[in-house]
Each structure stands twice: as C-alpha cells, then as structure tokens.
N, CA, C and O atoms as a CHARMM CRD file, in Angstrom:
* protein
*
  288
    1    1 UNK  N    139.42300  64.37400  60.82400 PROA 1      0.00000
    2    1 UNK  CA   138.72800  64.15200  59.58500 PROA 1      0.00000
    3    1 UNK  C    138.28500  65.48200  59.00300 PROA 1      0.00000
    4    1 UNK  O    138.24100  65.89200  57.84300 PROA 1      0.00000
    5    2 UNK  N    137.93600  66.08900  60.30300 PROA 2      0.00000
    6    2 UNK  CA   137.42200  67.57000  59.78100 PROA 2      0.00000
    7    2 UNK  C    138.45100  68.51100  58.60200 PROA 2      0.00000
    8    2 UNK  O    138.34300  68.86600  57.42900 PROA 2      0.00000
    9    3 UNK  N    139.55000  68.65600  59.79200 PROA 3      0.00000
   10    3 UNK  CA   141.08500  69.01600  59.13700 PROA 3      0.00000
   11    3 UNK  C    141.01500  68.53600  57.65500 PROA 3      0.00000
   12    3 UNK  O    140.76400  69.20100  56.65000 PROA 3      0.00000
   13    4 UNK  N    141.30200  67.20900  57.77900 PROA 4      0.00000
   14    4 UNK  CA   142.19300  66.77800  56.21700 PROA 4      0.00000
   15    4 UNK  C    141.14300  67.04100  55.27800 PROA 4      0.00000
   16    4 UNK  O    141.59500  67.10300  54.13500 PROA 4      0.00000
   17    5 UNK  N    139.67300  67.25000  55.36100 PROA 5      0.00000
   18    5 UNK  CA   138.38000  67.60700  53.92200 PROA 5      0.00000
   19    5 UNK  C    138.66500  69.11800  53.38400 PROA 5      0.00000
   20    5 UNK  O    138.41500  69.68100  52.31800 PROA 5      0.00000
   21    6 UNK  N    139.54500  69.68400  55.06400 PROA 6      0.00000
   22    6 UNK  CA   139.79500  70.92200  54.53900 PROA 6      0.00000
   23    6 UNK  C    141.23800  71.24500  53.44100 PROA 6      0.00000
   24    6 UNK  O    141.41800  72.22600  52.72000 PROA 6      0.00000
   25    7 UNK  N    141.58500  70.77100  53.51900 PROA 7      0.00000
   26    7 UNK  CA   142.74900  70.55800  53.09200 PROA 7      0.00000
   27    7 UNK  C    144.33700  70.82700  54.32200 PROA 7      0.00000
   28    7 UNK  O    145.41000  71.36300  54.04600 PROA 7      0.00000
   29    8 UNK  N    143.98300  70.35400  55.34200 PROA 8      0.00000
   30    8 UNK  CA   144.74900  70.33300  56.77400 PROA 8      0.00000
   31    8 UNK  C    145.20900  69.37600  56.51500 PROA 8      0.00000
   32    8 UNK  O    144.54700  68.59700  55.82800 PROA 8      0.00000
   33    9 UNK  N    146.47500  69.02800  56.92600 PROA 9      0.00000
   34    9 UNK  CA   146.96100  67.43800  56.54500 PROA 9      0.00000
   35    9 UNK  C    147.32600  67.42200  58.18700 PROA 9      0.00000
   36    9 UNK  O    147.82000  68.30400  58.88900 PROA 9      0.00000
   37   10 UNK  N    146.81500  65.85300  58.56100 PROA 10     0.00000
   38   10 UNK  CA   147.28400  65.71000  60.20700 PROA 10     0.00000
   39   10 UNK  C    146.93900  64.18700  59.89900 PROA 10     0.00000
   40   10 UNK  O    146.51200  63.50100  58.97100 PROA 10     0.00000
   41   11 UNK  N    147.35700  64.06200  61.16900 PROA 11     0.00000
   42   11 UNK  CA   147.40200  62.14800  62.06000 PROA 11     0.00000
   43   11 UNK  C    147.03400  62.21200  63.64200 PROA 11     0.00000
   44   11 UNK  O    146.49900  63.12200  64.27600 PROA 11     0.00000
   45   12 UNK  N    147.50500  60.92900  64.06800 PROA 12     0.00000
   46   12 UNK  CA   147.46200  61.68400  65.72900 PROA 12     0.00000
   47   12 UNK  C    148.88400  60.35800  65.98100 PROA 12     0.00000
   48   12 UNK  O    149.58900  59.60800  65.30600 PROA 12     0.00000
   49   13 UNK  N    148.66700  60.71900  67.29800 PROA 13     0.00000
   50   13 UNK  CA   149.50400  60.07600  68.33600 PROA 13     0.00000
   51   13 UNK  C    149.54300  59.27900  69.37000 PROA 13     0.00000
   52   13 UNK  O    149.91100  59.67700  70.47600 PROA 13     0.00000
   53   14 UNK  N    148.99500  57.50000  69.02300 PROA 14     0.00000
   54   14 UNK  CA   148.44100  57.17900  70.76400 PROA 14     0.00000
   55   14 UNK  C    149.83900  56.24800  71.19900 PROA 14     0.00000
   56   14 UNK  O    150.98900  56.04100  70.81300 PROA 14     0.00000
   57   15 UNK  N    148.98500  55.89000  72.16400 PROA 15     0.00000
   58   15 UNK  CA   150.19500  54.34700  72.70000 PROA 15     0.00000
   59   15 UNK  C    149.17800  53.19600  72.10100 PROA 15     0.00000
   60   15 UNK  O    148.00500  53.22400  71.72600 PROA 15     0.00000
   61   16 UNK  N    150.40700  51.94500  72.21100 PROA 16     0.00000
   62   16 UNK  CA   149.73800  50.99800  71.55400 PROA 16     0.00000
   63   16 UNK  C    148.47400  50.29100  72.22400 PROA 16     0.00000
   64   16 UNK  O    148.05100  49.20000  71.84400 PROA 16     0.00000
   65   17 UNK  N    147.96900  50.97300  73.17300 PROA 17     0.00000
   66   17 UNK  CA   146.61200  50.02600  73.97300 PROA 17     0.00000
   67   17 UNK  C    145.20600  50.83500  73.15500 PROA 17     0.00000
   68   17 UNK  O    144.03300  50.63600  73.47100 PROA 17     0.00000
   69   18 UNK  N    145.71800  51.85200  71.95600 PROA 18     0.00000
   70   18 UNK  CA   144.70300  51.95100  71.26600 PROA 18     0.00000
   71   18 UNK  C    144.78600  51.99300  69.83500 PROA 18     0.00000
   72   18 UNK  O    144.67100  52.98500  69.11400 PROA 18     0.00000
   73   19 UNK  N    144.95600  51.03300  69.57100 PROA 19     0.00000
   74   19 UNK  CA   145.47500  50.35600  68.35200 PROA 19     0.00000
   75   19 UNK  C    144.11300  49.66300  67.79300 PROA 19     0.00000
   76   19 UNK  O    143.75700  49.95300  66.65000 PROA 19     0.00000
   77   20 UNK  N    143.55500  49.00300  68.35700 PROA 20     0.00000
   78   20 UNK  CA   142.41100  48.42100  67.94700 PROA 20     0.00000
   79   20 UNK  C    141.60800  49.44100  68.19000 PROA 20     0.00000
   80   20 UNK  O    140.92400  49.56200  67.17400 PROA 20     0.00000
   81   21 UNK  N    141.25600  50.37500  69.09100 PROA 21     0.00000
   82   21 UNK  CA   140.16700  51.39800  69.31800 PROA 21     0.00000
   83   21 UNK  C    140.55000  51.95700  67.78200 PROA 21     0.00000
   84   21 UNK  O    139.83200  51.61500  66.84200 PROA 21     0.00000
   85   22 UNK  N    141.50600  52.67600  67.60100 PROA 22     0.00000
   86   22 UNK  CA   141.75500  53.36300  66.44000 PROA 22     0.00000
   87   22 UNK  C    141.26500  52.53200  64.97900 PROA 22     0.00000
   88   22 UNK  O    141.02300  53.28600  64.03600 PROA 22     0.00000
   89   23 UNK  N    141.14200  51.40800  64.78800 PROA 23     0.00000
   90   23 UNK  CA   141.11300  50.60100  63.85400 PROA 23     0.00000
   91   23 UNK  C    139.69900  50.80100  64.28500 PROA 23     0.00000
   92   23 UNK  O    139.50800  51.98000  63.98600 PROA 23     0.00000
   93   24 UNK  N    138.97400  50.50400  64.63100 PROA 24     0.00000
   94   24 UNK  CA   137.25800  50.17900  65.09400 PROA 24     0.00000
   95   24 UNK  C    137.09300  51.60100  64.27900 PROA 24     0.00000
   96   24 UNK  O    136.83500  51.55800  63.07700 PROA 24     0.00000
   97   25 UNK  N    137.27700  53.09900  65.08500 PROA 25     0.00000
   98   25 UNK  CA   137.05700  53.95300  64.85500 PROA 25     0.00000
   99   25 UNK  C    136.98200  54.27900  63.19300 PROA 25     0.00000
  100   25 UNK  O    136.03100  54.84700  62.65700 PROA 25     0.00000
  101   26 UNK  N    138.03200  53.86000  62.59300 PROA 26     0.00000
  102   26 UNK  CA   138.28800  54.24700  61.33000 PROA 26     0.00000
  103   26 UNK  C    137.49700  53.67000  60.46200 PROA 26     0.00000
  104   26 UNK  O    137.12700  54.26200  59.44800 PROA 26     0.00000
  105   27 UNK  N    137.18800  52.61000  60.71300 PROA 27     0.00000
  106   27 UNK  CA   136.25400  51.42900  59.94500 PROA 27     0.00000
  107   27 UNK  C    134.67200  52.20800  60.10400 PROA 27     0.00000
  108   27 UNK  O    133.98200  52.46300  59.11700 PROA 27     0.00000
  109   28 UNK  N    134.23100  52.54000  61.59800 PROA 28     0.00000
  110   28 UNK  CA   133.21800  53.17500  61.65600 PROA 28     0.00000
  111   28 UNK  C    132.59700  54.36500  60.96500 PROA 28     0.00000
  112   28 UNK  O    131.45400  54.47100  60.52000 PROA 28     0.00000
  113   29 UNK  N    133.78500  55.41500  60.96700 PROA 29     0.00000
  114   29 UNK  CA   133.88200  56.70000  60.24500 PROA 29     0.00000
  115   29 UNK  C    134.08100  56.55900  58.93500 PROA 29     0.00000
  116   29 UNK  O    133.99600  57.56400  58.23000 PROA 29     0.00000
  117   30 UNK  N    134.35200  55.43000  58.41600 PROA 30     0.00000
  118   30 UNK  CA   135.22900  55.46800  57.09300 PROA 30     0.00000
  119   30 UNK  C    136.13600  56.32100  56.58500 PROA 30     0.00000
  120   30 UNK  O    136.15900  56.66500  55.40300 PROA 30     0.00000
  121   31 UNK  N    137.05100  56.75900  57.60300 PROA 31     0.00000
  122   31 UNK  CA   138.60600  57.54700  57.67300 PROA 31     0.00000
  123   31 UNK  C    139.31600  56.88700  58.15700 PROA 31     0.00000
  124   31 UNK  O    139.10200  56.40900  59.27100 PROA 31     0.00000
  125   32 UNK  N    140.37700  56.66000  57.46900 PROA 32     0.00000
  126   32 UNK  CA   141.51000  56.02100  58.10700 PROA 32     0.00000
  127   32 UNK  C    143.13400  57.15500  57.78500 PROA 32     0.00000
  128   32 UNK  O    143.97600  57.38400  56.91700 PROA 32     0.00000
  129   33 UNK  N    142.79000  57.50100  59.00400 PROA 33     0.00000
  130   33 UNK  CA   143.66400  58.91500  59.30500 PROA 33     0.00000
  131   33 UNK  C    145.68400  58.15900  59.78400 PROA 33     0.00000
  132   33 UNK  O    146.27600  57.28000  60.41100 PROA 33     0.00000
  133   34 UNK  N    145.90400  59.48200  58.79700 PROA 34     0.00000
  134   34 UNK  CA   147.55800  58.83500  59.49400 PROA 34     0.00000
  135   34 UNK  C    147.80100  58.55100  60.91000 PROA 34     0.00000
  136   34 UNK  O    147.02500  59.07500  61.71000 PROA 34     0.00000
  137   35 UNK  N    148.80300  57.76300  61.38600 PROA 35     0.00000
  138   35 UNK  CA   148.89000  57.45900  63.03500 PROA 35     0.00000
  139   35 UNK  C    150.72000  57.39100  63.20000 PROA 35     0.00000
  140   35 UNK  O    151.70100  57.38900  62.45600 PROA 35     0.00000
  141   36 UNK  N    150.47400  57.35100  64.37000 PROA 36     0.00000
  142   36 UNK  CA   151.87200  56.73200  65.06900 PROA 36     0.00000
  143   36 UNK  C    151.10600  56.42800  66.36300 PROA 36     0.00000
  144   36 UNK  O    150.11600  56.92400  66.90200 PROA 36     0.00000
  145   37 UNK  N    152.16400  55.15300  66.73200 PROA 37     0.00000
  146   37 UNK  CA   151.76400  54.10000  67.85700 PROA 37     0.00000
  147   37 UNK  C    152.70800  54.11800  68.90300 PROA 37     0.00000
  148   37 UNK  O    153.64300  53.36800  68.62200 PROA 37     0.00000
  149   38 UNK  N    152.87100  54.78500  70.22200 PROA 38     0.00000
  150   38 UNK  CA   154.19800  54.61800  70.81900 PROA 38     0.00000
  151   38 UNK  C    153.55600  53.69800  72.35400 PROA 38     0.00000
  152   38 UNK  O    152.52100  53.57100  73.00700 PROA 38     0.00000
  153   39 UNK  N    154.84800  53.26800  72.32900 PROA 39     0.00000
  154   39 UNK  CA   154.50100  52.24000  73.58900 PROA 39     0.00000
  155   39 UNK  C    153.60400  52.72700  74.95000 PROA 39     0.00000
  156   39 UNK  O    153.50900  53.78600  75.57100 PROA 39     0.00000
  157   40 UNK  N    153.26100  51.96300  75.02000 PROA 40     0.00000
  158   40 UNK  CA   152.26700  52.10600  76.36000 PROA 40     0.00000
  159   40 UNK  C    152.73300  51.66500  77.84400 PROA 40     0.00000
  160   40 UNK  O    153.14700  50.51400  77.98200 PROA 40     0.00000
  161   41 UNK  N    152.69900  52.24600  78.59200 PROA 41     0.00000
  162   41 UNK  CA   151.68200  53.41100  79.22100 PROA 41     0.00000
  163   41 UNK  C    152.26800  54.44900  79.41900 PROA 41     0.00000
  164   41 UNK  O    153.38000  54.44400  79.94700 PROA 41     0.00000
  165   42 UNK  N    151.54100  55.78000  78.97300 PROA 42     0.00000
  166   42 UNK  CA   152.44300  56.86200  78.67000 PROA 42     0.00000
  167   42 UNK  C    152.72500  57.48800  80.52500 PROA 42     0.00000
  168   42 UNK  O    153.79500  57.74100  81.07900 PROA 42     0.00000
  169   43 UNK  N    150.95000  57.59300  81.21300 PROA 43     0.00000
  170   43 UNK  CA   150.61700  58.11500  82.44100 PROA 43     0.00000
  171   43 UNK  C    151.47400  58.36500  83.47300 PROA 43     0.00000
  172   43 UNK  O    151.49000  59.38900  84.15600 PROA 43     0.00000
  173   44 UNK  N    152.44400  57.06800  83.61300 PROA 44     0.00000
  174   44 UNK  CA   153.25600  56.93600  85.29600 PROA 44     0.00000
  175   44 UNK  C    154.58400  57.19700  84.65600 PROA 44     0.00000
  176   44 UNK  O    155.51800  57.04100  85.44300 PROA 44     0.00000
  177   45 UNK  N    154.95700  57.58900  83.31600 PROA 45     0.00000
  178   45 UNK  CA   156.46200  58.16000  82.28400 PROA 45     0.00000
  179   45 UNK  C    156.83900  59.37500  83.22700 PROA 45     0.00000
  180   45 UNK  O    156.03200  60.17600  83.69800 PROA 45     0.00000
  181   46 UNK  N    158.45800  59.36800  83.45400 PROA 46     0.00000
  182   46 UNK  CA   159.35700  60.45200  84.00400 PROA 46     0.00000
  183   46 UNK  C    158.79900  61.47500  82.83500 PROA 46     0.00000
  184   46 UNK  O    157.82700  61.43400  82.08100 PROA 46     0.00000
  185   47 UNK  N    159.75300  62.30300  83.02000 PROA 47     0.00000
  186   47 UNK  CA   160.39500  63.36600  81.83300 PROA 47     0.00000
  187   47 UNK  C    161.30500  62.57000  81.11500 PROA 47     0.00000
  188   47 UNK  O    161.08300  62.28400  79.93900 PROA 47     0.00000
  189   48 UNK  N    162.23600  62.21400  81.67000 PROA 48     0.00000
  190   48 UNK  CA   163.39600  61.32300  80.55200 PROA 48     0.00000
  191   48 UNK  C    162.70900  60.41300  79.87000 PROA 48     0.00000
  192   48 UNK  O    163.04400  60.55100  78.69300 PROA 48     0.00000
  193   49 UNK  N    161.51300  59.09900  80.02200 PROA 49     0.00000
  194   49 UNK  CA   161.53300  58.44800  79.86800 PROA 49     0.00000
  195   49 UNK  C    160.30400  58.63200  78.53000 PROA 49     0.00000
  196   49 UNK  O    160.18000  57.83900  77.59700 PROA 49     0.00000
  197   50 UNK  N    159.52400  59.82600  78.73900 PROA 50     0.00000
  198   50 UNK  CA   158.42900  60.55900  77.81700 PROA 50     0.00000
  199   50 UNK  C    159.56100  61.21200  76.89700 PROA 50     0.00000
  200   50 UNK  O    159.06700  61.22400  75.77000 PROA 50     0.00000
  201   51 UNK  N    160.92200  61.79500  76.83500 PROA 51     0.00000
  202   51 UNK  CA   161.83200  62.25300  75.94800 PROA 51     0.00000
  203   51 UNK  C    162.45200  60.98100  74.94900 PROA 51     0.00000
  204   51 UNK  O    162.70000  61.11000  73.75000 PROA 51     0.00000
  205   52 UNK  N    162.59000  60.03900  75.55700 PROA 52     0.00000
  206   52 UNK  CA   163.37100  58.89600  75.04300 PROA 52     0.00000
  207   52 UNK  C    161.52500  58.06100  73.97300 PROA 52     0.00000
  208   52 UNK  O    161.38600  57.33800  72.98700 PROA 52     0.00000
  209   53 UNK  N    160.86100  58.52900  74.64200 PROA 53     0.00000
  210   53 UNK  CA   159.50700  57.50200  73.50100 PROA 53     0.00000
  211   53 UNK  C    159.14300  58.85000  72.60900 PROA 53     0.00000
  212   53 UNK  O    158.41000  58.75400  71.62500 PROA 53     0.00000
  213   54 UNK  N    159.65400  59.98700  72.98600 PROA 54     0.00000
  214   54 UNK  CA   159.58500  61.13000  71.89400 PROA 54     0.00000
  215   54 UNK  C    160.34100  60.65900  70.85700 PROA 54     0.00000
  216   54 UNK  O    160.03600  60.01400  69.85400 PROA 54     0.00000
  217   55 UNK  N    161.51600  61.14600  71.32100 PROA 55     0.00000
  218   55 UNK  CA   163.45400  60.37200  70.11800 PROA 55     0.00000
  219   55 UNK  C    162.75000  59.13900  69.62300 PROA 55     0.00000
  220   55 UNK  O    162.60700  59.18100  68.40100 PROA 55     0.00000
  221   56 UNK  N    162.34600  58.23000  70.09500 PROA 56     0.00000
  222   56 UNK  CA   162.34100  57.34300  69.35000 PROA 56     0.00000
  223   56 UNK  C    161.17100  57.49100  68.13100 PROA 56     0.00000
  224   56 UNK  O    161.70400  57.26300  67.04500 PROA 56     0.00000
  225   57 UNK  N    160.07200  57.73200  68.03100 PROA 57     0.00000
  226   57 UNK  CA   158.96200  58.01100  67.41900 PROA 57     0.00000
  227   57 UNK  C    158.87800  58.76100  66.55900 PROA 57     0.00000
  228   57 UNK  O    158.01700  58.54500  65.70700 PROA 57     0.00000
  229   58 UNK  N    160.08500  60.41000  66.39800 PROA 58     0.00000
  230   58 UNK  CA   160.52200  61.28000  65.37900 PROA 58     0.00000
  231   58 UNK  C    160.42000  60.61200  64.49000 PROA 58     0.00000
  232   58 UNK  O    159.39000  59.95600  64.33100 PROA 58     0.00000
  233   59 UNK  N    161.19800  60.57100  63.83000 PROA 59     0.00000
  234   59 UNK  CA   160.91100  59.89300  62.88400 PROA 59     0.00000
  235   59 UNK  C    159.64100  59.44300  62.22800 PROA 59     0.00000
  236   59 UNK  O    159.07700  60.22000  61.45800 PROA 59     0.00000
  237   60 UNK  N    159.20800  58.40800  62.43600 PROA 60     0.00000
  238   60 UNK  CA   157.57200  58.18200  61.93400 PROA 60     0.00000
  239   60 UNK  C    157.18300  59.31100  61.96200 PROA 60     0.00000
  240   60 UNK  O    156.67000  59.69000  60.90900 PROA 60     0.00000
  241   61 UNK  N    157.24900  60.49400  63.30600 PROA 61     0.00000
  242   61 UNK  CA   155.68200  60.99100  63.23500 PROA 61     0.00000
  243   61 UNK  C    156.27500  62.22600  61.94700 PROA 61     0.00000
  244   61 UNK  O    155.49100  62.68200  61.11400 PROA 61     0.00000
  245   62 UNK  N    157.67800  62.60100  61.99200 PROA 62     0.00000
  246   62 UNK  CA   157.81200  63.50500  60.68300 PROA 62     0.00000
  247   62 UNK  C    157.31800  62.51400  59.44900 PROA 62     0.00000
  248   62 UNK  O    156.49900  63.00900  58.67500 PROA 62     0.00000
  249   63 UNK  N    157.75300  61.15000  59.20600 PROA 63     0.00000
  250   63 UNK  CA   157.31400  60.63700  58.09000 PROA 63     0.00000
  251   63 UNK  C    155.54400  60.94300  58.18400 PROA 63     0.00000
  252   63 UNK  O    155.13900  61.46900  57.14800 PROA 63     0.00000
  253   64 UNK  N    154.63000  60.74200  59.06300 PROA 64     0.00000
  254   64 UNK  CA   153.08200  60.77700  59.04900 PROA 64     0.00000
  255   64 UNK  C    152.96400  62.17800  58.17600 PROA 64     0.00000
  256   64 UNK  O    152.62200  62.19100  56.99400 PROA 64     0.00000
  257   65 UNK  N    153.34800  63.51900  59.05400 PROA 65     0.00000
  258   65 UNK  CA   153.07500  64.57600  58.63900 PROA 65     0.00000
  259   65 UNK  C    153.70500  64.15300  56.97000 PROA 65     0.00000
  260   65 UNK  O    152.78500  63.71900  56.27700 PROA 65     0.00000
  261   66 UNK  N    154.61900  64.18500  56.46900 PROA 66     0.00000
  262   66 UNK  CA   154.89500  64.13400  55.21100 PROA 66     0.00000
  263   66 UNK  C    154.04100  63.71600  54.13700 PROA 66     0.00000
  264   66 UNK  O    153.88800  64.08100  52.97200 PROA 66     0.00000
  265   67 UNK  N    153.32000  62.48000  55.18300 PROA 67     0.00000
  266   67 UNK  CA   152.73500  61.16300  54.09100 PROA 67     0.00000
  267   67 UNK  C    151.21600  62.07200  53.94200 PROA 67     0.00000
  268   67 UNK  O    150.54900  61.93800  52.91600 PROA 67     0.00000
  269   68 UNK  N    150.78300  62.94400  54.99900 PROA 68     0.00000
  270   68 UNK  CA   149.55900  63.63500  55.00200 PROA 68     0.00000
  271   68 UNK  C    149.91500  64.71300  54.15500 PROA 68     0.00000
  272   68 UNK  O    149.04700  64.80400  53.28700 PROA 68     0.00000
  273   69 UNK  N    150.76100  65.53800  54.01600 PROA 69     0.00000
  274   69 UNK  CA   151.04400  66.23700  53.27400 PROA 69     0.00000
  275   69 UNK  C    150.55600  66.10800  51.52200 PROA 69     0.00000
  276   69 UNK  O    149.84200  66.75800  50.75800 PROA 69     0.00000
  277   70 UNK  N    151.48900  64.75700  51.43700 PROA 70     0.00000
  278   70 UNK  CA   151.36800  64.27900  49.93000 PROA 70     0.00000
  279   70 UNK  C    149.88700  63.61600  49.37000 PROA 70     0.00000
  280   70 UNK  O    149.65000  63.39000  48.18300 PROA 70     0.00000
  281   71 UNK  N    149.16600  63.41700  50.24700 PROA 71     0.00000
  282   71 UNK  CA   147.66100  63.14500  50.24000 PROA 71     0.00000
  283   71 UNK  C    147.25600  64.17900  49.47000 PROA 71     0.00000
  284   71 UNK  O    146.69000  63.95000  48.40100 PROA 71     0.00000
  285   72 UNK  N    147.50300  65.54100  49.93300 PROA 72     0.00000
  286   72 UNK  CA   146.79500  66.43800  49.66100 PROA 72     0.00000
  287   72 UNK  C    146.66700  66.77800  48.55500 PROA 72     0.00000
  288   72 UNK  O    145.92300  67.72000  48.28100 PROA 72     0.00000
C-alpha cells in the first residue's frame, strides 16, 4: 500500500489458502492491491514442481504488474 501512494506499482503472490485472508485484509485497510493466487501448498514443492506453478502463473503475474502499472 505503501509502494503504490508512492507511485510504485506492485501486487503480491500467495497460494490459494489465503484468498480469504487477503480479502479480509483489503476490506480492513481499504486497499485492494493487485494479486495472483497459485495453488496450494507451496512448503513440501520439489524444484520442478515450484517451476511448473511458476510457468503456469506467468502470465497473470506479468498481466498484475501491467494492470498496476496502468493504475498509475
């Protein structure tokens, strides 16, 4: 929140078991900051298997940065 008043454009990155935390949060703060949601549970992930929920997620998370961008 700090970032984007500055004119920083960002989001973040969770798995989906904080999906509702993130929603609570935003409602609380009254920011509702760009996101991407990747499957859960990241913790007990190989290397391959943290590369393959990377590949898949590109996408969005270049679209987030973009969409924060154009906020600005």
């Amino acid at each position: 929140m700090d970032l984007e008043q500055r004119g920083v454009p960002g989001g973040f990155v969770a798995s989906t078991e904080f999906v509702e935390a993130a929603r609570a949060q935003a409602e609380s703060l009254g920011f509702d900051p760009h996101k991407v949601f990747v499957e859960h549970p990241i913790q007990d992930r190989t290397d391959e298997e943290m590369q393959a929920l990377a590949e898949e997620a590109f996408e969005e998370v270049l679209a987030m940065i973009f969409e924060s961008q154009d906020d600005q």
